[in-house]
C-alpha positions, 0 to 999 in steps of 0.5 A, a space after each residue: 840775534 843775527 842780522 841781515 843788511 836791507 841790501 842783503 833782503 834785497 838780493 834774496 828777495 823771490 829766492 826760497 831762502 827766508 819769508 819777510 814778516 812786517 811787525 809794523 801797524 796797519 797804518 805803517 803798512 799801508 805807506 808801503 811794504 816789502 812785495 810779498 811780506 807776510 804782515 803780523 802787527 807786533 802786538 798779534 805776533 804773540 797770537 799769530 806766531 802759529 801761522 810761522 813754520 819753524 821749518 823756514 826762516 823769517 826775515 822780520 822788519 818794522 820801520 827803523 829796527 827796533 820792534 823788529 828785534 824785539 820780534 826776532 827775539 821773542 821768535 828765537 826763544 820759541 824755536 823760530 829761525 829768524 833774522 833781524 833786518 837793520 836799519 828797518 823800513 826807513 833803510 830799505 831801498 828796493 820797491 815796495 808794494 
């Protein structure tokens, strides 16, 4: 699974390298995300993922990591180009809308 820094999301951010995808709860959510995060709970993912194009590549964050690899995994095995952020919401520095 490969991984990116949130100081890496953060210099990519507004480039067309990878699109965010924010598995936490709406309550989560509502504290604050990653501007322009495409937001799927963990539990739609399975029944949203079509909304993903596997031409580009996702960048999916939760709060501290852990659903978030779950996520990529379950991506990965259907054919997604995706990218774990580290450390989650609770490392991310940069603003959040």
């Amino acid at each position: 699974m490969r991984q990116m820094t949130p100081t890496e999301v953060q210099k990519g951010l507004g480039s067309n390298e990878f699109e965010v995808v924010d598995v936490r709860e709406v309550s989560e959510v509502a504290q604050g995300k990653i501007p322009g995060a495409m937001h799927i709970p963990l539990g739609l993912l399975e029944f949203r993922m079509n909304e993903l194009d596997k031409n580009k590549t996702y960048v999916v964050v939760c709060r501290s990591g852990g659903r978030s690899s779950r996520a990529t995994q379950f991506l990965e095995y259907y054919g997604y180009n995706v990218i774990n952020m580290q450390g989650g919401m609770m490392a991310w520095q940069g603003p959040t809308e």
